[in-house]
C-alpha positions in Angstrom: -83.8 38.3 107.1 -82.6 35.5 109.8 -84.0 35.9 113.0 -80.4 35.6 114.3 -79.0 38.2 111.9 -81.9 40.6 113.3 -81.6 39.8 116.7 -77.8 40.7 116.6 -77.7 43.6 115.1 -80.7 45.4 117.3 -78.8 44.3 120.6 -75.8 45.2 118.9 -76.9 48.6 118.5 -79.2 49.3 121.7 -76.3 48.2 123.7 -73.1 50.1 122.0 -75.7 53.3 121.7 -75.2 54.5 125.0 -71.8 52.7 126.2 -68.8 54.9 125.3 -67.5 51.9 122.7 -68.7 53.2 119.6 -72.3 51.6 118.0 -71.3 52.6 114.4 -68.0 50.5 114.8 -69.7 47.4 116.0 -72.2 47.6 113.3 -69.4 47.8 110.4 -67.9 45.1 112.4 -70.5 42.8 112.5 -70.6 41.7 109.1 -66.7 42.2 108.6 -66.6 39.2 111.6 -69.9 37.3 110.5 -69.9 37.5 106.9 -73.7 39.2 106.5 -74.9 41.2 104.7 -75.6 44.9 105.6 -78.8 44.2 107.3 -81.1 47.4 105.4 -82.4 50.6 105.8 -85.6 49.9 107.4 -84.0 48.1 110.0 -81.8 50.9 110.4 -84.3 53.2 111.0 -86.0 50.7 113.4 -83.0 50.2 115.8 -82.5 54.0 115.8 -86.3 54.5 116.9 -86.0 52.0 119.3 -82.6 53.5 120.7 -84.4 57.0 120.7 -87.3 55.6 122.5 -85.2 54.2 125.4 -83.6 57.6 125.8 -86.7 59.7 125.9 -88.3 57.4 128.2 -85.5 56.7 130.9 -84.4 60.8 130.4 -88.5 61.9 130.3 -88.3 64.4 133.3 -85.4 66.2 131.4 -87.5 66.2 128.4 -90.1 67.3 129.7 -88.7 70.1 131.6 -87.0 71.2 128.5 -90.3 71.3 126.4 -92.3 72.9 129.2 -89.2 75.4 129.3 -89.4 76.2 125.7 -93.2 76.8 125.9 -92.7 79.1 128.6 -90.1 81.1 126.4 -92.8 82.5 125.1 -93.9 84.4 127.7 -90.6 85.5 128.1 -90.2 83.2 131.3 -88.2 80.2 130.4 -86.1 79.0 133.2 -83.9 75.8 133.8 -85.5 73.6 131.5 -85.3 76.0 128.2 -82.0 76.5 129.2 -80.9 72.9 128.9 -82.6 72.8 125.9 -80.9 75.5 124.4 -77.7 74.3 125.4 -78.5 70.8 124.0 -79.3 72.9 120.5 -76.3 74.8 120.7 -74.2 71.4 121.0 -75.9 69.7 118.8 -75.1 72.3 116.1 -71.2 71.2 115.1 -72.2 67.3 114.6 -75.3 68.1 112.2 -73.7 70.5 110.2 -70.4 67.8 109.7 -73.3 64.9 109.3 -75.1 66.9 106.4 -71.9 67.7 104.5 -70.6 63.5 105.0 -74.5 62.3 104.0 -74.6 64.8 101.1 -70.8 64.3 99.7 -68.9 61.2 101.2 -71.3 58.8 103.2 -69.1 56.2 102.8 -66.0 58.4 104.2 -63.1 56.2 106.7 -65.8 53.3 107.3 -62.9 51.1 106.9 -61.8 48.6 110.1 -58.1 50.5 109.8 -60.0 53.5 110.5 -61.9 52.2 113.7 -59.0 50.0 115.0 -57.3 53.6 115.3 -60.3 55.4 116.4 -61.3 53.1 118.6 -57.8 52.6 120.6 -56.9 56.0 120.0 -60.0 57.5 121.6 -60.3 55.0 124.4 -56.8 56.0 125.9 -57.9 59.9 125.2 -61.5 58.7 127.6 -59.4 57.4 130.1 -56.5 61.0 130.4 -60.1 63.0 130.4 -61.2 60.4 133.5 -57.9 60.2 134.7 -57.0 64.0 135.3 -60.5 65.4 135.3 -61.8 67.3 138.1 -65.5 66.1 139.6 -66.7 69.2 140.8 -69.2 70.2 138.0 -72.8 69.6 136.8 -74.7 70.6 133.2 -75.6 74.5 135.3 -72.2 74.8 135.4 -70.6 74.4 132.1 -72.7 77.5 130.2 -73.3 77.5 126.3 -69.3 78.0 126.2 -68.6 74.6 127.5 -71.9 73.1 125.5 -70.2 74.0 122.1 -66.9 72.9 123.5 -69.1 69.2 123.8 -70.4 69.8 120.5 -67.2 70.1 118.3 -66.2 66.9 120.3 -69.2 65.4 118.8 -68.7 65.9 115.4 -65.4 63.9 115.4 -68.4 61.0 116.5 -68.7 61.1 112.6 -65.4 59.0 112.2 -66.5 55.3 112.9 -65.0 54.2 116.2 -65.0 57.2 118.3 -68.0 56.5 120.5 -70.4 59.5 120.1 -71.2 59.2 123.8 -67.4 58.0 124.5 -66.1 61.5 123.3 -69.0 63.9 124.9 -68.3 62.5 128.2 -64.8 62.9 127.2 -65.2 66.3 126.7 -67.6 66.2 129.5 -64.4 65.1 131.8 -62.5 67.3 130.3 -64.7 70.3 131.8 -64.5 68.9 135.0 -68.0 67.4 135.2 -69.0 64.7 137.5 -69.1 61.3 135.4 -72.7 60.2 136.2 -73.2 64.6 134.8 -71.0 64.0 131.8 -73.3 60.9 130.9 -76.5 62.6 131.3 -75.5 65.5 129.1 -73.8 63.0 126.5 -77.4 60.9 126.5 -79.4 64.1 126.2 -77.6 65.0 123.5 -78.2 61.7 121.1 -82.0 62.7 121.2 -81.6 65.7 118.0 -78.5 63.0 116.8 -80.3 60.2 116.5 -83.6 62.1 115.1 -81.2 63.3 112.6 -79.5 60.2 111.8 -82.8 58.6 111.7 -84.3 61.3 109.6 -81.7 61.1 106.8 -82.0 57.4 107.2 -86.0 57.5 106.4 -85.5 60.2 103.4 -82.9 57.3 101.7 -85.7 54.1 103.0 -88.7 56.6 101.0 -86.7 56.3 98.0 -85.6 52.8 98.5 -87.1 50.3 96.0 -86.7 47.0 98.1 -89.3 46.3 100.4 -88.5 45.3 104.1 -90.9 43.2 106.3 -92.5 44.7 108.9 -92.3 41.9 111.0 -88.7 42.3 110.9 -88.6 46.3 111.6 -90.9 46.0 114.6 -88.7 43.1 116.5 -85.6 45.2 115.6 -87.0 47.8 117.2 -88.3 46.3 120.1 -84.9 44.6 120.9 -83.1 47.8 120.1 -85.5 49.7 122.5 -84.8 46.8 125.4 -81.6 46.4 125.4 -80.6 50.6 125.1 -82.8 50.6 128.6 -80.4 48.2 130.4 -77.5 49.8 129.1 -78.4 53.3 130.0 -79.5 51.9 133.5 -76.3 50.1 133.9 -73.7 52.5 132.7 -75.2 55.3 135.3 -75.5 53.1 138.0 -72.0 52.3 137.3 -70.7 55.7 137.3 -72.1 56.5 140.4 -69.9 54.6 141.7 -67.0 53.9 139.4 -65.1 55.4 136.8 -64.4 54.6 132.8 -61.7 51.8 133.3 -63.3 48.8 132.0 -64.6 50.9 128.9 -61.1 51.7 128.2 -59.7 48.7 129.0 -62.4 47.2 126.2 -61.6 49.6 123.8 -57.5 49.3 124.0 -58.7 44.9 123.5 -60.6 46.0 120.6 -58.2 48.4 118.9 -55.2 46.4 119.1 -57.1 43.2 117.9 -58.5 44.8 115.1 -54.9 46.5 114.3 -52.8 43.3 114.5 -55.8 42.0 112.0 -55.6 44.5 109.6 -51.5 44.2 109.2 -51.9 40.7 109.2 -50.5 39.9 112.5 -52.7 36.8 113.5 
């Protein structure tokens, strides 16, 4: 595979993992504009790794409060950190069981670019009435397992290319009323059972794959993947503290309307 091909599609995907612009679009995009071919399944499953890896390791004190809270379940304990994790289940729920059903009978279901022009343009403007009109008041305590599932129906429509799986949580997020910098650190939570999903299925499909990948290949994807997610989750919360979800929409109404006036032949 050339180095350039690889090196593009891991920063590709660590970057547009996390940023509410939609990963899955820019990686059906990238050949669409460049002409490659679809880069594999072993580097698939590398990026993912490497975009799970950044996740767990910049959200570790989460984690680990929500492991430590499980383990104390059994004693009938618990506390905050089982808590979040149950609410991460429970919203997790909506998108797996919508991600089995597309994997098991239509994987290749609306990855067209009409499809992601729309999506893309279309959720960006529904991002920025969430931002817009949202109140700022709540955290992750405050939302219950009611307003986890309401995230979690949000985050099976994640499954059409060009929605932004983190884009439409911390649109839902908004829509509850959470803080932004809360909204993105329940949306990034939340791609930890996604992306072990997605990256599960993704493995099954590479063990019965017949064409070998290089290894070589797999680990540098993964490393760049893993880099690059870091910076992006760093930036995007650092930006939130202070900011809101303007130049995310802004970059999403670009997108959508160039990619429209492309596919009805407008240019």
């Amino acid at each position: 595979m050339p180095l350039l091909h690889l090196v593009v599609i891991a920063l590709v995907q660590g970057i547009t993992e996390f940023l509410p612009i939609s990963s899955s679009a820019h990686l059906v995009l990238v050949p669409y504009v460049t002409g490659w071919q679809d880069q594999g399944l072993v580097i698939d499953v590398a990026v993912h790794v490497g975009t799970l890896l950044a996740v767990m390791i910049y959200f570790r004190r989460d984690i680990l409060a929500m492991v430590v809270g499980v383990l104390r379940l059994v004693t009938g304990r618990g506390g905050p950190g089982a808590r979040l994790a149950g609410m991460v289940v429970v919203a997790s729920i909506p998108a797996f069981a919508a991600g089995l059903a597309i994997h098991e009978f239509a994987p290749t279901l609306l990855r067209s670019v009409e499809v992601i022009a729309w999506a893309t343009l279309g959720f960006g403007i529904l991002l920025w009435v969430a931002d817009r009109w949202g109140a700022l008041r709540r955290g992750v305590d405050d939302i219950g397992f009611g307003g986890a599932i309401f995230i979690g129906l949000f985050q099976a429509l994640a499954l059409i290319p060009g929605t932004s799986r983190s884009g439409i949580t911390m649109t839902a997020g908004r829509l509850l009323g959470m803080t932004r910098p809360e909204a993105a650190r329940f949306s990034l939570l939340l791609s930890v059972p996604v992306i072990l999903g997605a990256g599960a299925l993704a493995a099954l499909d590479l063990a019965e794959a017949t064409d070998p990948q290089l290894t070589g290949d797999a680990l540098l994807a993964g490393a760049l993947a893993f880099v690059s997610a870091l910076a992006a989750i760093h930036v995007l919360l650092l930006w939130l503290r202070r900011a809101g979800f303007g130049p995310f929409v802004v970059y999403r109404i670009v997108l959508g309307v160039i990619l429209l006036a492309l596919v009805y032949g407008v240019f």
